[in-house]
PDB file of N, CA, C and O in Angstrom:
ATOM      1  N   UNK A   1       1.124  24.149  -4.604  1.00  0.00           N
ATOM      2  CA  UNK A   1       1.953  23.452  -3.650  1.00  0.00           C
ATOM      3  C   UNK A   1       2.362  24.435  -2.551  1.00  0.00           C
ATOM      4  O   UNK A   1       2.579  25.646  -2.573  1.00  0.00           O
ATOM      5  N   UNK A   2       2.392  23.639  -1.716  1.00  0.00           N
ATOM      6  CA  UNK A   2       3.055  24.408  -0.382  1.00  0.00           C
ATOM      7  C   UNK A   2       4.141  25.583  -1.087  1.00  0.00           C
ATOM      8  O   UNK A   2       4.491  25.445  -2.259  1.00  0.00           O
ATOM      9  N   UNK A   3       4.693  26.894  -0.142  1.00  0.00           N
ATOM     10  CA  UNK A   3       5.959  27.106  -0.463  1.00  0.00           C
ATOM     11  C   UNK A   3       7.121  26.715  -0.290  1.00  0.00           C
ATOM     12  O   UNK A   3       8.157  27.090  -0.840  1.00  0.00           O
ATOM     13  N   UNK A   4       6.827  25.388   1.055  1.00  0.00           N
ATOM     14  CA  UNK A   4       8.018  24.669   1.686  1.00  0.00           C
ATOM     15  C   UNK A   4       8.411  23.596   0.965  1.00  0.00           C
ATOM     16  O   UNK A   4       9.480  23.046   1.231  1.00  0.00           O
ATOM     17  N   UNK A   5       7.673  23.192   0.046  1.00  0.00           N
ATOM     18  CA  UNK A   5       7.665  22.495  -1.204  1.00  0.00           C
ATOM     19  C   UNK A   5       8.885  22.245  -2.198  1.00  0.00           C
ATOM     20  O   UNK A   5       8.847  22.947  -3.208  1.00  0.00           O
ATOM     21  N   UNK A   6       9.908  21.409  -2.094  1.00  0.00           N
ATOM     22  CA  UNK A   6      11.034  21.081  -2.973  1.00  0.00           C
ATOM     23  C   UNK A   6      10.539  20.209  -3.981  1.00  0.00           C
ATOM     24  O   UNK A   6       9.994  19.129  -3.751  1.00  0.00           O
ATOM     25  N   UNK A   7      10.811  20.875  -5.491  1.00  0.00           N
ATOM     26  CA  UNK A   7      10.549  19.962  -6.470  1.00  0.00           C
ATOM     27  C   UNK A   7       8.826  20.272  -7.253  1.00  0.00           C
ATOM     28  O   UNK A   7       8.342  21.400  -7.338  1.00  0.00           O
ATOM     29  N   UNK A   8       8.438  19.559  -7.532  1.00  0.00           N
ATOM     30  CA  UNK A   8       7.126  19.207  -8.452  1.00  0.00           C
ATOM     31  C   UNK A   8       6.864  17.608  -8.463  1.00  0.00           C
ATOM     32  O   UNK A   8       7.663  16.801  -8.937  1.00  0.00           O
ATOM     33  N   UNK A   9       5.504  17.242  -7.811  1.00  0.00           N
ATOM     34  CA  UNK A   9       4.710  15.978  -7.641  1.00  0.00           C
ATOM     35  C   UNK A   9       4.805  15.206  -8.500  1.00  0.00           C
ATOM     36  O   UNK A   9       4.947  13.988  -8.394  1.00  0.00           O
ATOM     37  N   UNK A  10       4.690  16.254 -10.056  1.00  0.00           N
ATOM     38  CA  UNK A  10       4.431  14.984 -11.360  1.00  0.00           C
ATOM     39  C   UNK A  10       5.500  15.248 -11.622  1.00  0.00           C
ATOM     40  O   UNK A  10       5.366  15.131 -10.404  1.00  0.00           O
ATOM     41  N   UNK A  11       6.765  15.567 -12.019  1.00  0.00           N
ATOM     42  CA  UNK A  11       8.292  15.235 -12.093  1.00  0.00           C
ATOM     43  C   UNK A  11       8.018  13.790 -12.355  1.00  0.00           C
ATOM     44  O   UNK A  11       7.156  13.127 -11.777  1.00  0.00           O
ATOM     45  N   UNK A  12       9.089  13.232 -13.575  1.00  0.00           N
ATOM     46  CA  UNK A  12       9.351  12.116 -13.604  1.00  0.00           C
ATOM     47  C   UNK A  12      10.113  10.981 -12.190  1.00  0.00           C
ATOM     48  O   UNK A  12       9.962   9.805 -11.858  1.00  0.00           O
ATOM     49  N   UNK A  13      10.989  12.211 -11.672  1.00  0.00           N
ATOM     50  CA  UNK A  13      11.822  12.123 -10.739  1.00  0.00           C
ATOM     51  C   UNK A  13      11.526  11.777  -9.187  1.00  0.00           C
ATOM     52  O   UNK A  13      12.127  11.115  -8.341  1.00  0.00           O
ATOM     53  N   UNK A  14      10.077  12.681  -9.197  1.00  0.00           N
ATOM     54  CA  UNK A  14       9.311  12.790  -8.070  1.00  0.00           C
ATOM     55  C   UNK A  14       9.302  10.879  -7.437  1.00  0.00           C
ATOM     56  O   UNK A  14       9.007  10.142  -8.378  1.00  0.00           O
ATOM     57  N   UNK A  15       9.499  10.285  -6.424  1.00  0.00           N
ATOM     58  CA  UNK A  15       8.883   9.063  -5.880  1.00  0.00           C
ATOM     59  C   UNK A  15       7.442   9.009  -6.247  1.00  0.00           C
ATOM     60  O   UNK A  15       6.793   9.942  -5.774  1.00  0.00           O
ATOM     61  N   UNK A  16       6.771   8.152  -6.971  1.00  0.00           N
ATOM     62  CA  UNK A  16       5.753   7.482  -7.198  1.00  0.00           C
ATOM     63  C   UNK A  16       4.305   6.975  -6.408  1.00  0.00           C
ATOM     64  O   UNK A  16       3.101   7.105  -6.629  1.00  0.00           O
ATOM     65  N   UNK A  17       5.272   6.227  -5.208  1.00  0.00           N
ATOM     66  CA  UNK A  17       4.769   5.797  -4.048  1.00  0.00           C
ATOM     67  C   UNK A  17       5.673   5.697  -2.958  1.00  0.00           C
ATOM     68  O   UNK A  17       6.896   5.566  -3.020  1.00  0.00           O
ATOM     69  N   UNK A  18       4.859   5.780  -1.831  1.00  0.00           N
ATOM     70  CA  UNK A  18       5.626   5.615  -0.156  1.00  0.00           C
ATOM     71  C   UNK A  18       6.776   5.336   0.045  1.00  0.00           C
ATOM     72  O   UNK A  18       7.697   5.918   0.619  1.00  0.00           O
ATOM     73  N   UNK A  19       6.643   4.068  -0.643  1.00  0.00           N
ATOM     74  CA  UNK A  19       7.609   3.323  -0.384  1.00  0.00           C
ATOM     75  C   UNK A  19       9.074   3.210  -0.617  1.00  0.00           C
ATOM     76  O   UNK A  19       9.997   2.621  -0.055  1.00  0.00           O
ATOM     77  N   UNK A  20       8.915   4.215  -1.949  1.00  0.00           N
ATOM     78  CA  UNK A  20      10.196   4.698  -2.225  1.00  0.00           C
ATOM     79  C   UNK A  20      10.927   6.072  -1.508  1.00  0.00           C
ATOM     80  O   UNK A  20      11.884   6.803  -1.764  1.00  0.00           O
ATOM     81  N   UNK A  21      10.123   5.988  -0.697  1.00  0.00           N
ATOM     82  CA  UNK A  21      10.713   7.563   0.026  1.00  0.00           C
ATOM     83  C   UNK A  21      10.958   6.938   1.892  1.00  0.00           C
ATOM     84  O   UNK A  21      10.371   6.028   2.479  1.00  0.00           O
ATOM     85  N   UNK A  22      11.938   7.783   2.327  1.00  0.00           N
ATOM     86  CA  UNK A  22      12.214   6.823   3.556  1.00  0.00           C
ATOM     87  C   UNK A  22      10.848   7.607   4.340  1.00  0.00           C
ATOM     88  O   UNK A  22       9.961   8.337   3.900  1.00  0.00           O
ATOM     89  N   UNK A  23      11.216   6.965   5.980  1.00  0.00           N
ATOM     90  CA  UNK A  23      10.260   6.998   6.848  1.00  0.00           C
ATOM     91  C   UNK A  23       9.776   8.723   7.142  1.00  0.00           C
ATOM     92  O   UNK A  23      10.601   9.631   7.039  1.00  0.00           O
ATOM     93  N   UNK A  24       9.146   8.829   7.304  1.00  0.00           N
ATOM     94  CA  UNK A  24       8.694  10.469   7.542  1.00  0.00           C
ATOM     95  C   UNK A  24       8.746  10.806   8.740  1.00  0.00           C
ATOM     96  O   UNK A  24       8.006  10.138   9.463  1.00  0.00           O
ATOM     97  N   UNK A  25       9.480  11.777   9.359  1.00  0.00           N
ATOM     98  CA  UNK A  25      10.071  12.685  10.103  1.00  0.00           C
ATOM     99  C   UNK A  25       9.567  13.945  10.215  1.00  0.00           C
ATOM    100  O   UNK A  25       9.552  14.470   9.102  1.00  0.00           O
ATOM    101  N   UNK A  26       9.116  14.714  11.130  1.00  0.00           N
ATOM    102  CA  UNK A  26       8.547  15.797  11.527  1.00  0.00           C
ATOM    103  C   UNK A  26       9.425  16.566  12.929  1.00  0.00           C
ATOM    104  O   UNK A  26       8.851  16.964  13.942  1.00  0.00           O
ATOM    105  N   UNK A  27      10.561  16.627  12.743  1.00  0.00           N
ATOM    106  CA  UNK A  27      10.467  17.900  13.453  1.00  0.00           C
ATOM    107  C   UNK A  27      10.091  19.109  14.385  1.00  0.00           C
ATOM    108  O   UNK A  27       9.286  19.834  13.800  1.00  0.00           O
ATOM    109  N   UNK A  28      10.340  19.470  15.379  1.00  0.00           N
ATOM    110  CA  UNK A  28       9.433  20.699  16.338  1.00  0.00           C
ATOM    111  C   UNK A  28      10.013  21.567  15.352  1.00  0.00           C
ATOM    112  O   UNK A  28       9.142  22.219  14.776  1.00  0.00           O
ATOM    113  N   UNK A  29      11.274  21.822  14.926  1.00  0.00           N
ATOM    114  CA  UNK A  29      11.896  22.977  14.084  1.00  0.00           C
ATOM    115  C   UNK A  29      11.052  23.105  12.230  1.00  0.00           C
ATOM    116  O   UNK A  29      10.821  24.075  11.509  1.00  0.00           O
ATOM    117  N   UNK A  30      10.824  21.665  12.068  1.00  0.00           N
ATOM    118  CA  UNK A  30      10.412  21.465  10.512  1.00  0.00           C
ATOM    119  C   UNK A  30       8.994  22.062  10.827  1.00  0.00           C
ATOM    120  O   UNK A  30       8.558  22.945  10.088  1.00  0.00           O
ATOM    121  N   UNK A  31       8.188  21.572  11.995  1.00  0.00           N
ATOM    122  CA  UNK A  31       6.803  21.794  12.412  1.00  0.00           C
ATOM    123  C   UNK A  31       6.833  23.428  12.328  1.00  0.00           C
ATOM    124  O   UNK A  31       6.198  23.889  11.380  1.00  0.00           O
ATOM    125  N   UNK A  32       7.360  24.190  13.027  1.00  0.00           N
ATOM    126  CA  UNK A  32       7.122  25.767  12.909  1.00  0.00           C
ATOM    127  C   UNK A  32       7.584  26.479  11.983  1.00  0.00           C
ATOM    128  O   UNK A  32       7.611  27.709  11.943  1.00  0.00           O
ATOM    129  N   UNK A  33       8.109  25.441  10.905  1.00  0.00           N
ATOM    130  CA  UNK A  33       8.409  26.125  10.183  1.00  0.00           C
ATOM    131  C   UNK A  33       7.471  26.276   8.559  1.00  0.00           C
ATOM    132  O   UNK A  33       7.469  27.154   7.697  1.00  0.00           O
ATOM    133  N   UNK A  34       6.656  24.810   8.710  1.00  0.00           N
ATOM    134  CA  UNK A  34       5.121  24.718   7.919  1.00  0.00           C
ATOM    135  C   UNK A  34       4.591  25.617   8.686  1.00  0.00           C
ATOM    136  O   UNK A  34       4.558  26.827   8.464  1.00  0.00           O
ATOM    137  N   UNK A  35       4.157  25.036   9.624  1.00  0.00           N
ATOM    138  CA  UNK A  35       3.012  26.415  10.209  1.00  0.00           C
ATOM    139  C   UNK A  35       3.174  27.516  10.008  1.00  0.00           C
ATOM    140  O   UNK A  35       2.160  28.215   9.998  1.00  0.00           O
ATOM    141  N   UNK A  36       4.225  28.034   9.813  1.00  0.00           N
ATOM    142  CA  UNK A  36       4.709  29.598  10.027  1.00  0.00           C
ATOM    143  C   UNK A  36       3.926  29.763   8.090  1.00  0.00           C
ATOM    144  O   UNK A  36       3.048  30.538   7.712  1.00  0.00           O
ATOM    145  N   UNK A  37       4.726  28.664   7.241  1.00  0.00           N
ATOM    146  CA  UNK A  37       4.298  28.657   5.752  1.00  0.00           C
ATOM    147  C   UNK A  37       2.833  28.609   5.532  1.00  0.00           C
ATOM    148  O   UNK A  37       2.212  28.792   4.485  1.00  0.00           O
ATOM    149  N   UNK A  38       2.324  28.277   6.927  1.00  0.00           N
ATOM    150  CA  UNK A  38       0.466  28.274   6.401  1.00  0.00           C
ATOM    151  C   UNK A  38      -0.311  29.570   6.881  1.00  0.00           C
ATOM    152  O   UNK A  38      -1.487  29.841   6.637  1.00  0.00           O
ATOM    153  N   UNK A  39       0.680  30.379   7.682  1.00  0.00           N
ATOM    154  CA  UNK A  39       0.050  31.273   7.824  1.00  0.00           C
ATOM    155  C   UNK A  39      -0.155  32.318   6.894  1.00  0.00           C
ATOM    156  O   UNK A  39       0.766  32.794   6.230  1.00  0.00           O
ATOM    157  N   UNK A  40      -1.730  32.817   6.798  1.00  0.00           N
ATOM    158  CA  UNK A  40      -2.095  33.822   5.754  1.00  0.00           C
ATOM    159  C   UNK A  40      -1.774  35.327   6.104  1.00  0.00           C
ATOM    160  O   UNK A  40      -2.061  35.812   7.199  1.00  0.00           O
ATOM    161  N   UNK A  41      -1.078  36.116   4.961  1.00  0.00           N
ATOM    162  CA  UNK A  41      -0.622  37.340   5.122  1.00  0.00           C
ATOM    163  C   UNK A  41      -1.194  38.024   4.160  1.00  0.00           C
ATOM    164  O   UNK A  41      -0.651  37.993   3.056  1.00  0.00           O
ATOM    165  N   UNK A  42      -2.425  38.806   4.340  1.00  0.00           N
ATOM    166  CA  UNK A  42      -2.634  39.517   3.391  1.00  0.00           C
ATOM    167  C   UNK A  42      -1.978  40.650   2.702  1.00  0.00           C
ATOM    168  O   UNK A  42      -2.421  41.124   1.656  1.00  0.00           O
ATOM    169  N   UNK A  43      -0.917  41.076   3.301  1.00  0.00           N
ATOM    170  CA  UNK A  43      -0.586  42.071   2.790  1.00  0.00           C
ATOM    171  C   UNK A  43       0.966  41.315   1.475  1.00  0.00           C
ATOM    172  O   UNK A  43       1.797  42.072   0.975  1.00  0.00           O
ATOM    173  N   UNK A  44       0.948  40.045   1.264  1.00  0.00           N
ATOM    174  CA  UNK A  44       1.884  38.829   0.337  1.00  0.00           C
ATOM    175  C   UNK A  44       1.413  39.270  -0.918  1.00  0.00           C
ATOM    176  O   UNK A  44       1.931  39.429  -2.023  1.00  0.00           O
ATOM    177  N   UNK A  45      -0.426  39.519  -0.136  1.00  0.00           N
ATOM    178  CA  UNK A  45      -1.009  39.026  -1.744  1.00  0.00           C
ATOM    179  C   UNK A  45      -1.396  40.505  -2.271  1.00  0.00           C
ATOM    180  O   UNK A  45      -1.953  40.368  -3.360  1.00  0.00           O
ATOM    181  N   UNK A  46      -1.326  41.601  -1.976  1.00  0.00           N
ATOM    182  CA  UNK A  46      -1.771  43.313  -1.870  1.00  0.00           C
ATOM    183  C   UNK A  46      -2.607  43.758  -1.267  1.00  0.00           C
ATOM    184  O   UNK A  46      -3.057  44.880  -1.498  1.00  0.00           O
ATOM    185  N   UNK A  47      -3.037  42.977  -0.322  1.00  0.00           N
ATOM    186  CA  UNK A  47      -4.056  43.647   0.469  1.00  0.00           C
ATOM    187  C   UNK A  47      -4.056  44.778   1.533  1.00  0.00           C
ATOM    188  O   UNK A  47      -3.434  44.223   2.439  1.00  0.00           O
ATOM    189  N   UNK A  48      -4.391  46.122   2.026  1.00  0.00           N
ATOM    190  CA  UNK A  48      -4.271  46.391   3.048  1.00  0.00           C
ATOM    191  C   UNK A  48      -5.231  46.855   4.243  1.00  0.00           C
ATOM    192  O   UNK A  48      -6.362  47.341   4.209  1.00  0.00           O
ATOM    193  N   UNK A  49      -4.248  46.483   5.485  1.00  0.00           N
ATOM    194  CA  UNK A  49      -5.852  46.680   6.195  1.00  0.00           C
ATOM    195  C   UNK A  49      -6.305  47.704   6.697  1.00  0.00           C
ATOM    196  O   UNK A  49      -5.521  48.338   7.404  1.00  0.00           O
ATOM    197  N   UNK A  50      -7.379  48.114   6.566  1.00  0.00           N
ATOM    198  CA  UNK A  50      -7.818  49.247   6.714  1.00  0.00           C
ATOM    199  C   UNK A  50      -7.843  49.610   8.688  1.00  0.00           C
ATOM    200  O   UNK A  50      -7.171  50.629   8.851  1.00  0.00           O
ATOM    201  N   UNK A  51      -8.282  49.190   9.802  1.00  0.00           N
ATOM    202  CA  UNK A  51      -7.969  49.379  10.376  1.00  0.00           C
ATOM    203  C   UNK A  51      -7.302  47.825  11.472  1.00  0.00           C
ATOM    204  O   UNK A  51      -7.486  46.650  11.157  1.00  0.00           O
ATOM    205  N   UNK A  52      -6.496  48.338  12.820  1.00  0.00           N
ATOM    206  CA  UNK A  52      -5.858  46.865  13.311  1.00  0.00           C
ATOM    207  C   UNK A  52      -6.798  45.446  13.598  1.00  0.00           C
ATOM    208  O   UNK A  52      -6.493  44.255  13.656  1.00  0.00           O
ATOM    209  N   UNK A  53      -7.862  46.058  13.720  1.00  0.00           N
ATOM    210  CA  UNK A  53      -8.579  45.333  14.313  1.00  0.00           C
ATOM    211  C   UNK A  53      -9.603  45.173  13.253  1.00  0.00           C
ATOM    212  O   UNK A  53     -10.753  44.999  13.657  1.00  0.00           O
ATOM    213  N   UNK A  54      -9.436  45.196  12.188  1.00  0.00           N
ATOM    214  CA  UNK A  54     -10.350  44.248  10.943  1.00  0.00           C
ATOM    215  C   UNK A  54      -9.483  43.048  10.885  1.00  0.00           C
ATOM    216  O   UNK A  54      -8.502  42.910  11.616  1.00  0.00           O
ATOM    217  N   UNK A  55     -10.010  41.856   9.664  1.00  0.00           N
ATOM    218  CA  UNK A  55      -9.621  40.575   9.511  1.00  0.00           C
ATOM    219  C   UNK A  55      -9.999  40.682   8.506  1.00  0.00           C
ATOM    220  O   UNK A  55     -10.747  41.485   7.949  1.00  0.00           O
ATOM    221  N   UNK A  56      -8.925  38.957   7.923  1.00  0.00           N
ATOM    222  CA  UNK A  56      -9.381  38.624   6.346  1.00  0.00           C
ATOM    223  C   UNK A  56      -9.662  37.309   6.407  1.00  0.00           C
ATOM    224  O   UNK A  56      -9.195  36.493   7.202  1.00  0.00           O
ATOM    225  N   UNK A  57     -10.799  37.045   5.143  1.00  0.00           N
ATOM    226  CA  UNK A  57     -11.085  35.568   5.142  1.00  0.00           C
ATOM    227  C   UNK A  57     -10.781  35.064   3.785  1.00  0.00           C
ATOM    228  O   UNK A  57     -11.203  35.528   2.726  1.00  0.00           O
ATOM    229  N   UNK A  58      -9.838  33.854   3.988  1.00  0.00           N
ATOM    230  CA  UNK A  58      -9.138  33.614   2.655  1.00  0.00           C
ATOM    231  C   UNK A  58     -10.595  32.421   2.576  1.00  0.00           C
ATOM    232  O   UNK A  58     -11.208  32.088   3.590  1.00  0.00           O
ATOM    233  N   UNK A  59     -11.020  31.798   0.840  1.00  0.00           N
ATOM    234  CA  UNK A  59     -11.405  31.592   0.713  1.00  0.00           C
ATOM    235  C   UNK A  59     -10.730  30.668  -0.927  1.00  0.00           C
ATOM    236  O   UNK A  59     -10.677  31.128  -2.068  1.00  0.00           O
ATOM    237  N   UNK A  60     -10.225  29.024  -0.335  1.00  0.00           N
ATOM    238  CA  UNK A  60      -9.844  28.377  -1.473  1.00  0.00           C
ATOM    239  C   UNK A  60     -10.377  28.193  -2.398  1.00  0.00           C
ATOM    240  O   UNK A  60      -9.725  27.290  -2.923  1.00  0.00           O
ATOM    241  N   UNK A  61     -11.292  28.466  -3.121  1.00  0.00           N
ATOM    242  CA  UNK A  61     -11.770  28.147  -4.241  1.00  0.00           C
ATOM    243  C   UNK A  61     -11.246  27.663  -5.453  1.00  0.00           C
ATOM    244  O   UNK A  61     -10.784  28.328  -6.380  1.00  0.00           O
ATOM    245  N   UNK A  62     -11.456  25.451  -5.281  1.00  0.00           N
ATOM    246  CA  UNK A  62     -10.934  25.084  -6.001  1.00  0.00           C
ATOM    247  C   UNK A  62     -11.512  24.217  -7.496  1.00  0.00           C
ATOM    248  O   UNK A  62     -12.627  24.393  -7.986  1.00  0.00           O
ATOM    249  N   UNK A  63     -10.821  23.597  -7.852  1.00  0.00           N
ATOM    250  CA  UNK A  63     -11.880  22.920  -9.307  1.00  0.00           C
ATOM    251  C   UNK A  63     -12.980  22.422  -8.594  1.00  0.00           C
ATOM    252  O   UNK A  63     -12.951  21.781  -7.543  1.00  0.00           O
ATOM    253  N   UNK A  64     -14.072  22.813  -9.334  1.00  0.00           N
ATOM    254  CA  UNK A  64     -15.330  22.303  -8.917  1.00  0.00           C
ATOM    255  C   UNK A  64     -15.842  20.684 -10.165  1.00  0.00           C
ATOM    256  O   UNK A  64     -15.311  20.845 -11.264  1.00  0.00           O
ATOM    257  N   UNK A  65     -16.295  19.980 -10.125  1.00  0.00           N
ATOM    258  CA  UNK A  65     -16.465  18.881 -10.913  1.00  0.00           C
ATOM    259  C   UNK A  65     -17.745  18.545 -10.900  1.00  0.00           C
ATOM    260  O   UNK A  65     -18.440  18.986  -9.984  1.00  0.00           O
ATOM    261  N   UNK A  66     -18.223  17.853 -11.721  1.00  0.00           N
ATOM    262  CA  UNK A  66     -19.808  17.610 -11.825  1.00  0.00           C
ATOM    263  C   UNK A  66     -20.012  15.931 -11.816  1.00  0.00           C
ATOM    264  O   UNK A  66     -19.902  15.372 -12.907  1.00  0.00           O
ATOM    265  N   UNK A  67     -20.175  15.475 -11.156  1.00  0.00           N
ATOM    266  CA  UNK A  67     -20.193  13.684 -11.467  1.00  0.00           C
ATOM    267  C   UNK A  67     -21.881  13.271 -12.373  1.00  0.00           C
ATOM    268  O   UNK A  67     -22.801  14.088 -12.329  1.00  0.00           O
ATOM    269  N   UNK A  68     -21.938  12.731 -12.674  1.00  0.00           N
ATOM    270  CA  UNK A  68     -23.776  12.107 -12.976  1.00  0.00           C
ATOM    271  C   UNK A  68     -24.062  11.273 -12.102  1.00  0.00           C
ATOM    272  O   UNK A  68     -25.173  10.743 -12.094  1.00  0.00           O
TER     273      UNK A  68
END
């Protein structure tokens, strides 16, 4: 989950569906403040960089599934 994330999805507690949650609201202040949460920092996770001008490529690797 996000880190901006209050709570846990499967919580009994959690709303179910839409409808039980009011209208959704976004913010310029709420907005920079996800974005700011999506930005990747390698040095969060131990990385360091070797010089300013290298880069990192995060790479989600998530459940993979097999259908027939």
């Amino acid at each position: 989950m996000p880190p901006t994330w209050n709570g846990h999805p499967l919580r009994k507690d959690h709303p179910a569906r839409a409808t039980e949650m009011g209208p959704f609201q976004l913010s310029e202040e709420k907005e920079e403040k996800e974005q700011a949460a999506l930005k990747f920092r390698p040095e969060d996770w131990g990385m360091k960089r070797v010089a300013e001008d290298s880069d990192f490529m995060f790479l989600n690797l998530g459940p993979s599934t097999r259908h027939p």
